[in-house]
Structure formats: C-alpha cells, structure tokens
C-alpha atoms as an extended CHARMM CRD file, in Angstrom:
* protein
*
       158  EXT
         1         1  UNK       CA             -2.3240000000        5.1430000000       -5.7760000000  PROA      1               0.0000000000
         2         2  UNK       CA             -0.8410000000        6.8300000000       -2.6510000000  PROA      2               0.0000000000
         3         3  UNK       CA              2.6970000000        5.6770000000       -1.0440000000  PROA      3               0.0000000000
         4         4  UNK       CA              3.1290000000        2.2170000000        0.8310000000  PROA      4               0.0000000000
         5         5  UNK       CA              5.0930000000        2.5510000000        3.8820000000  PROA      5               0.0000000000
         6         6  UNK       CA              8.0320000000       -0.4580000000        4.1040000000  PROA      6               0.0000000000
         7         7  UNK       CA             10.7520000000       -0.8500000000        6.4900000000  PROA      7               0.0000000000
         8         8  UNK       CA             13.7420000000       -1.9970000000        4.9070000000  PROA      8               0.0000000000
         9         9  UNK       CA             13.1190000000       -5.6630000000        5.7550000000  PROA      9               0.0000000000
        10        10  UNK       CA              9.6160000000       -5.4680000000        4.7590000000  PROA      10              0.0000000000
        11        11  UNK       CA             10.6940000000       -4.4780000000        1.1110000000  PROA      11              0.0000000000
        12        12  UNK       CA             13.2030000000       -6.6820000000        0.7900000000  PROA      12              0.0000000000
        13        13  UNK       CA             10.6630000000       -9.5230000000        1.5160000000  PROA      13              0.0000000000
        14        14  UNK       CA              8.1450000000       -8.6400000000       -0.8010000000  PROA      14              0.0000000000
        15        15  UNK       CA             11.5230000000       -8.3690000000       -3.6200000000  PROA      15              0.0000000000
        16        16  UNK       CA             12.5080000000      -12.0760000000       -2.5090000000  PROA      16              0.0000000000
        17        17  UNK       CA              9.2110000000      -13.2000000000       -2.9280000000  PROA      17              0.0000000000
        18        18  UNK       CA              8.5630000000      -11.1720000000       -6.1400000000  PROA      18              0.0000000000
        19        19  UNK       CA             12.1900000000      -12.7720000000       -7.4880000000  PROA      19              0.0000000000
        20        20  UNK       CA             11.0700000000      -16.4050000000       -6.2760000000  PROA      20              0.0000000000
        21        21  UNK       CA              7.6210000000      -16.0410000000       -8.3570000000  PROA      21              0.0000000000
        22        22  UNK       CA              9.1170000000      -14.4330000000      -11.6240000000  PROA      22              0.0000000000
        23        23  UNK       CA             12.1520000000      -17.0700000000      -11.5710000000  PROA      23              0.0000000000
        24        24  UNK       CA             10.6120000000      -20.6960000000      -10.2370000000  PROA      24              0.0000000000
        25        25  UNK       CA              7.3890000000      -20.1160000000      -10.0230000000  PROA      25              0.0000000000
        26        26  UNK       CA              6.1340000000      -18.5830000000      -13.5570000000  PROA      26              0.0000000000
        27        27  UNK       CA              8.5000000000      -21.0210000000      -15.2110000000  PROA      27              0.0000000000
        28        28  UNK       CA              6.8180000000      -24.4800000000      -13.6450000000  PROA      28              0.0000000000
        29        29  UNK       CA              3.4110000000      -23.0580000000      -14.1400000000  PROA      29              0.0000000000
        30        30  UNK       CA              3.9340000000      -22.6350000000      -17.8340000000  PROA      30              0.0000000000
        31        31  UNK       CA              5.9060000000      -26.2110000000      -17.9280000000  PROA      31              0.0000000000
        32        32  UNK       CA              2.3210000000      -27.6690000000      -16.5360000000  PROA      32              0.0000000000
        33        33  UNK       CA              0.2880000000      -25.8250000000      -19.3190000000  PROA      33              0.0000000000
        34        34  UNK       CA              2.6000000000      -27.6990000000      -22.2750000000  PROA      34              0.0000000000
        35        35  UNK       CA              2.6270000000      -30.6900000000      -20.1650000000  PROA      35              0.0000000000
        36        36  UNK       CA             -1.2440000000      -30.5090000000      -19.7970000000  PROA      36              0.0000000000
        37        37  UNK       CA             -1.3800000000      -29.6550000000      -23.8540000000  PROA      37              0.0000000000
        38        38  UNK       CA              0.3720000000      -32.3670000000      -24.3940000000  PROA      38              0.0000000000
        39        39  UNK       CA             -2.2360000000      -34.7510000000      -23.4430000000  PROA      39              0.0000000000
        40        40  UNK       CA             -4.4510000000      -33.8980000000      -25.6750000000  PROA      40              0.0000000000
        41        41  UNK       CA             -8.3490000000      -32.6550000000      -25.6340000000  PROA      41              0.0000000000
        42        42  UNK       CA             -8.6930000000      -29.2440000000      -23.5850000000  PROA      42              0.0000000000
        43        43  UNK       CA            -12.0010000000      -29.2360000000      -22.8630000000  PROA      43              0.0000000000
        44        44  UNK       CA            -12.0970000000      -31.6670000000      -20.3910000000  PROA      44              0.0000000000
        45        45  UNK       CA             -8.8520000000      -31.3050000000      -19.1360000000  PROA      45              0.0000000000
        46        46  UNK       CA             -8.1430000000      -31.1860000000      -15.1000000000  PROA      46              0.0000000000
        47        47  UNK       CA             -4.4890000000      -30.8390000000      -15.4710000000  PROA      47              0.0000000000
        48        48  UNK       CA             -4.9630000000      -27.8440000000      -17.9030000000  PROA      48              0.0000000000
        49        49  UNK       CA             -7.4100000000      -26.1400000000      -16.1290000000  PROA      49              0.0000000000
        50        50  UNK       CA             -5.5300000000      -26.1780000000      -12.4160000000  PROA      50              0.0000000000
        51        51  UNK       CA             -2.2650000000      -24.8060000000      -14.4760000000  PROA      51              0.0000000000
        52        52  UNK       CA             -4.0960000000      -22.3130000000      -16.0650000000  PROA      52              0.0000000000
        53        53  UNK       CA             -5.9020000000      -21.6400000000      -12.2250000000  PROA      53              0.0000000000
        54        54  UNK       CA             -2.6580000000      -21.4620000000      -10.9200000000  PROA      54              0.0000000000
        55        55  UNK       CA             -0.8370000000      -19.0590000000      -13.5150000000  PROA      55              0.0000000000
        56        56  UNK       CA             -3.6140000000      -16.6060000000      -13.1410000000  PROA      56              0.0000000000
        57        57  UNK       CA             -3.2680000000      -16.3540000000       -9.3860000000  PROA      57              0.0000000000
        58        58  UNK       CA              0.9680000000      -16.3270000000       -9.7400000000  PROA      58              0.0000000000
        59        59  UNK       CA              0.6350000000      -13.3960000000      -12.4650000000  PROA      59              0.0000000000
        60        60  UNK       CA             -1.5820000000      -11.5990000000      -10.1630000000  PROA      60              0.0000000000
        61        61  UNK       CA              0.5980000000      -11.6260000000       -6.8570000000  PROA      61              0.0000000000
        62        62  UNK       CA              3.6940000000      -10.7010000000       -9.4230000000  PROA      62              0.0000000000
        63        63  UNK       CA              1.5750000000       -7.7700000000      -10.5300000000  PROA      63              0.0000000000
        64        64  UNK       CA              0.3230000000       -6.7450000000       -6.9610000000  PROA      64              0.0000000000
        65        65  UNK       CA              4.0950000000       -7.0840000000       -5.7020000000  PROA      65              0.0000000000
        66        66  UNK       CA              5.2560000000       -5.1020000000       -8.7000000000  PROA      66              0.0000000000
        67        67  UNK       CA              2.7120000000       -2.1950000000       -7.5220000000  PROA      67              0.0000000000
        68        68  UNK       CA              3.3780000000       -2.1470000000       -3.8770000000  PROA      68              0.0000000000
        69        69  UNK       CA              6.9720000000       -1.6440000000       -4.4320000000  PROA      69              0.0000000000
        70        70  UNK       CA              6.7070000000        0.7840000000       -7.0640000000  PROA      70              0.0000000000
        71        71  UNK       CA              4.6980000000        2.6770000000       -4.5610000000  PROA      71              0.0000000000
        72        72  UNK       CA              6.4670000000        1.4700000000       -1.4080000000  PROA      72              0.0000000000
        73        73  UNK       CA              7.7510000000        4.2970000000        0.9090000000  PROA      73              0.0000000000
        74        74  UNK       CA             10.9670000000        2.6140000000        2.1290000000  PROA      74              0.0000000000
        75        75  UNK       CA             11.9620000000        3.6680000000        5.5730000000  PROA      75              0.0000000000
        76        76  UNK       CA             14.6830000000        2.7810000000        7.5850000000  PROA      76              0.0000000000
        77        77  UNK       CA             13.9450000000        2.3730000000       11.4200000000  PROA      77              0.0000000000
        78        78  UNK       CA             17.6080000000        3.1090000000       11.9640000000  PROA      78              0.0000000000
        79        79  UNK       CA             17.8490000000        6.3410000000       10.2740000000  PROA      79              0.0000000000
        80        80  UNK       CA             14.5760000000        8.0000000000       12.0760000000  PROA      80              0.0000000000
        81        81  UNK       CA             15.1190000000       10.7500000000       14.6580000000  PROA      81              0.0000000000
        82        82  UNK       CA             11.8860000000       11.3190000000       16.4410000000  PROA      82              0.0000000000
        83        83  UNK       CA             12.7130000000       12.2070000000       19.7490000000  PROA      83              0.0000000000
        84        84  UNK       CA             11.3690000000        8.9070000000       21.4270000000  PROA      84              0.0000000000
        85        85  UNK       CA              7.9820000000        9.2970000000       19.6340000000  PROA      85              0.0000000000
        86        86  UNK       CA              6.2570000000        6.0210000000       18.6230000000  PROA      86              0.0000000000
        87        87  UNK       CA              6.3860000000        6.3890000000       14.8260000000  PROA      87              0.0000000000
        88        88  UNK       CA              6.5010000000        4.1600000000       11.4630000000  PROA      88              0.0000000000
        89        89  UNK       CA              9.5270000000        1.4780000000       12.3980000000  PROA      89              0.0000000000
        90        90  UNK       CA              9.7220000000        2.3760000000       15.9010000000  PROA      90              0.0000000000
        91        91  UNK       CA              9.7500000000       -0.4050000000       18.4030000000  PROA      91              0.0000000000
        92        92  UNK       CA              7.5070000000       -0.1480000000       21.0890000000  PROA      92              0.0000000000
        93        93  UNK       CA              7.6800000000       -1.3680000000       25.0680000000  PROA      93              0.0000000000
        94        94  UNK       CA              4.5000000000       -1.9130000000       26.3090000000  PROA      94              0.0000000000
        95        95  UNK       CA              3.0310000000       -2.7730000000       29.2380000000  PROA      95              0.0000000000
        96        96  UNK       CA             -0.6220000000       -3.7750000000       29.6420000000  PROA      96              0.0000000000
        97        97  UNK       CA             -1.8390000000       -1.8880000000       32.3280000000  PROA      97              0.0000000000
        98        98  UNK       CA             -4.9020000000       -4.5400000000       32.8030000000  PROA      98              0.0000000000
        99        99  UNK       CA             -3.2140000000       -7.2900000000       33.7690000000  PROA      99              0.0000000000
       100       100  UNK       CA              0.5700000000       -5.6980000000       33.8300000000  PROA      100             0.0000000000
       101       101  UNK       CA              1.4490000000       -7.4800000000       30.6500000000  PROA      101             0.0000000000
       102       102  UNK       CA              4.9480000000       -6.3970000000       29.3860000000  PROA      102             0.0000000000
       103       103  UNK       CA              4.6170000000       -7.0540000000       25.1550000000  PROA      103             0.0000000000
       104       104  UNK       CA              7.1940000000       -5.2330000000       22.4670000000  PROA      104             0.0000000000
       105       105  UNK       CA              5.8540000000       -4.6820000000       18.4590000000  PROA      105             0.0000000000
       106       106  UNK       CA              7.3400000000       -3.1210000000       15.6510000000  PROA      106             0.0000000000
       107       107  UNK       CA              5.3290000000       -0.7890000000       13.7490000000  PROA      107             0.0000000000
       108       108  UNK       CA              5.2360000000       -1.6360000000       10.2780000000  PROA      108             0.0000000000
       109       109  UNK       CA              3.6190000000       -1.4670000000        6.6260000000  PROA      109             0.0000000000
       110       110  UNK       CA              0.1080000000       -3.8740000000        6.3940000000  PROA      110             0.0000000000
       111       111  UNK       CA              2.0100000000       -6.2300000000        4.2720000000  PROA      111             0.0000000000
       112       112  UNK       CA              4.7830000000       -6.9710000000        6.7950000000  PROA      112             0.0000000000
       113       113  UNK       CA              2.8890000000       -7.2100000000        9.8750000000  PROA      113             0.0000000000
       114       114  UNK       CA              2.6070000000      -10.3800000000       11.6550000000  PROA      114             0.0000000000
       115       115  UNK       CA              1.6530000000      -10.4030000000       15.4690000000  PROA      115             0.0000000000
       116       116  UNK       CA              3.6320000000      -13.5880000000       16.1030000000  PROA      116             0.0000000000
       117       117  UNK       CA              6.7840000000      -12.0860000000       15.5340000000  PROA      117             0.0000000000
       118       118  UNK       CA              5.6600000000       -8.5640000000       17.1370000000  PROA      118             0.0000000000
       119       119  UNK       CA              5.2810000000       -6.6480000000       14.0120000000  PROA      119             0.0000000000
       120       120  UNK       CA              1.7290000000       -4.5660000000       14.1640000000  PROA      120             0.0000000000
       121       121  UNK       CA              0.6290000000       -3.1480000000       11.0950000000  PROA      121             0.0000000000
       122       122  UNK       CA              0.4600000000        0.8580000000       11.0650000000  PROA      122             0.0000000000
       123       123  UNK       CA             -3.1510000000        0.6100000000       10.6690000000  PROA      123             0.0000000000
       124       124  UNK       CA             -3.9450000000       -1.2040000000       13.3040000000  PROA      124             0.0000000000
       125       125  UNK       CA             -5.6560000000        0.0780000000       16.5540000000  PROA      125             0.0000000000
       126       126  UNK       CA             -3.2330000000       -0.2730000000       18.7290000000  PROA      126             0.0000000000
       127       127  UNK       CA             -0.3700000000        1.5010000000       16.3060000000  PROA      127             0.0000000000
       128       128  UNK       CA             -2.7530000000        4.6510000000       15.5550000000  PROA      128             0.0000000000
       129       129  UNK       CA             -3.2600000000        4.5590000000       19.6120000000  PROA      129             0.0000000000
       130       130  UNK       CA              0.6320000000        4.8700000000       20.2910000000  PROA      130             0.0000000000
       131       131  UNK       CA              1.4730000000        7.4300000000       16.8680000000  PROA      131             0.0000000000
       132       132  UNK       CA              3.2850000000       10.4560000000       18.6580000000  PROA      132             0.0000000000
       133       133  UNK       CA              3.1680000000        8.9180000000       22.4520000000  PROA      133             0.0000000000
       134       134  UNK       CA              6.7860000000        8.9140000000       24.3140000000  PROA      134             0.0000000000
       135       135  UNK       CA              8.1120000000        7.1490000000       26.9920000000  PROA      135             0.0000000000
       136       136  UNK       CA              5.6450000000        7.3030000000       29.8920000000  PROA      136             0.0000000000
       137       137  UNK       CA              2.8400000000        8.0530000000       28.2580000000  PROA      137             0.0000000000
       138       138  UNK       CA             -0.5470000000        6.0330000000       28.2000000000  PROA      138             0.0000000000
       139       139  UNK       CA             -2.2540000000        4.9100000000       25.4260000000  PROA      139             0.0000000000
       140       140  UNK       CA             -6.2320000000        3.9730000000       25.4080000000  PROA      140             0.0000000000
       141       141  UNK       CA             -6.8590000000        1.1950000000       22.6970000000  PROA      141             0.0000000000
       142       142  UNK       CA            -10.2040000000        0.2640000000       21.6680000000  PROA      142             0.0000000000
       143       143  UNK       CA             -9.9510000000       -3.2360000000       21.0700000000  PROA      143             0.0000000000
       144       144  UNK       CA            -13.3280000000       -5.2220000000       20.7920000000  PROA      144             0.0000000000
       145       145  UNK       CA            -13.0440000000       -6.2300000000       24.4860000000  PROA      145             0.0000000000
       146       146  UNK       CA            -13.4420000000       -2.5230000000       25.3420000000  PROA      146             0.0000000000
       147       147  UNK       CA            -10.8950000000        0.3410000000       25.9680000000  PROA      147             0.0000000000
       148       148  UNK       CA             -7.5890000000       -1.4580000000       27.3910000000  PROA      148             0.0000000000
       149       149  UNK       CA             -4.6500000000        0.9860000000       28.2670000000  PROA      149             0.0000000000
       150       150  UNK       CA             -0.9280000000        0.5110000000       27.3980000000  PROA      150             0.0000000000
       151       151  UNK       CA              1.7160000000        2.4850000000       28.7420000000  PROA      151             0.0000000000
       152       152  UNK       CA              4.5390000000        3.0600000000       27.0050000000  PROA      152             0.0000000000
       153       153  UNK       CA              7.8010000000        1.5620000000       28.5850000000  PROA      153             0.0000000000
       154       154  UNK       CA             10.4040000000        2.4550000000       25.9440000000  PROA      154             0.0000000000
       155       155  UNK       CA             10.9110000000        2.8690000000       22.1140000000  PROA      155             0.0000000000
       156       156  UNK       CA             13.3610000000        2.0680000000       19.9460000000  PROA      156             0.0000000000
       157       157  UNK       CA             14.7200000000        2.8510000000       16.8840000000  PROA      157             0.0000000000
       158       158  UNK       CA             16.3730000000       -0.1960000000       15.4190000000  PROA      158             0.0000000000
C-alpha cells in the first residue's frame, strides 16, 4: 500500500476517532453481545444479530484507521517551503473568474476533506488543477459544468 498524505490535523482526527472506537465503542458493542446471550435462543435473536452487525462494522473502521495511519504521510502545512506554489496543505485564494467568486480551500488528504469547511481533497479536480500554480496564475478546472477558470489570489502556508 503506497503513503497517505495527512496534515497534522487530519491525523490527529483519524487517532481521536480510532481512540474513541477502541475505548467506548468496542467495549458497548461486546456488552450488547452478553446482554443479547443472555436472553437466551440465538437463532432468532434481533438483539444478537444487530450487536454482532454492529461489531463487525466497528472492527472494520478500527482496522481501516489502523492502516491509514500506519501508512499516513504526515505533513505539516507550517513547515512547507514552496515558494508560493499551491501544494499538499497549502491554502489557496481563489477567485472564480466566471462569476468573480472569491472562495479559500485547504488542500488535504481524501479522508480529511470536507468542502463545508474549505478543505478539498488532493485528488480532487480542482486541487490537481492548482498543484504547482503561484500567485497570479490561472487555473482551468474541468468540473462537470464545463471548464471554469480560477485564478489564484494568494496561498498560504498555515
């Protein structure tokens, strides 16, 4: 399995979450398989059956999480010296040159990005479009509306 890239935060969400599952999770899962034992005949057994559901789907994620950040790439956004360059962590100025839209995302690993809080995944479109563009530069995107342009107001390193 290649790398994962993380930012910093990005890993130590997926730890949190990996702690929260291993710790309160995994333990009430198992204390609704005895509790479902406990009543008696398996077979038929809704209780037992949505424990057991639910165990396999919480020993999954832990397993998943365990991968991605034995694999995980961390990088700090702070630490990067690329010369203004839009790469992994940077945080982007855009403006839409469409409709003159001003919009800011952080570039970041698949599992940390979330559009509502202007985190773009690094496999995205529009990241690929802006990998290695500076400060004044225009980027073409092909989105499924067609080709929109973005040009690149500022980037940060935070």
């Amino acid at each position: 399995m290649s790398t994962i890239p993380l930012t910093v935060a990005g890993a130590e969400a997926l730890r949190n979450e990996l702690h929260e599952l291993k710790s309160v999770e995994r333990p009430a899962v198992i204390a609704a398989i005895a509790e479902a034992r406990s009543h008696g005949d398996l077979s038929e057994n809704a209780e037992y059956d949505a424990a057991k559901e639910k165990q396999g789907f919480v020993e999954g994620r832990i397993a998943e999480l365990e991968s991605k950040l034995s694999n995980a790439q961390i990088i700090n956004p702070a630490q990067i010296n690329a010369d203004g360059a839009c790469v992994f962590g940077a945080t982007v100025e855009l403006e839409d040159l469409q409709n003159g839209e001003a919009v800011t995302y952080q570039i970041v690993g698949d599992d940390e990005a979330n559009i509502k809080v202007g985190k773009i995944s690094i496999s995205s479109p529009i990241s690929r479009a802006l990998i290695g563009k500076c400060q004044g530069d225009v980027a073409e995107v092909q989105a499924p509306g067609g080709i929109r342009e973005y040009e690149v107001l500022g980037v940060k390193y935070i």
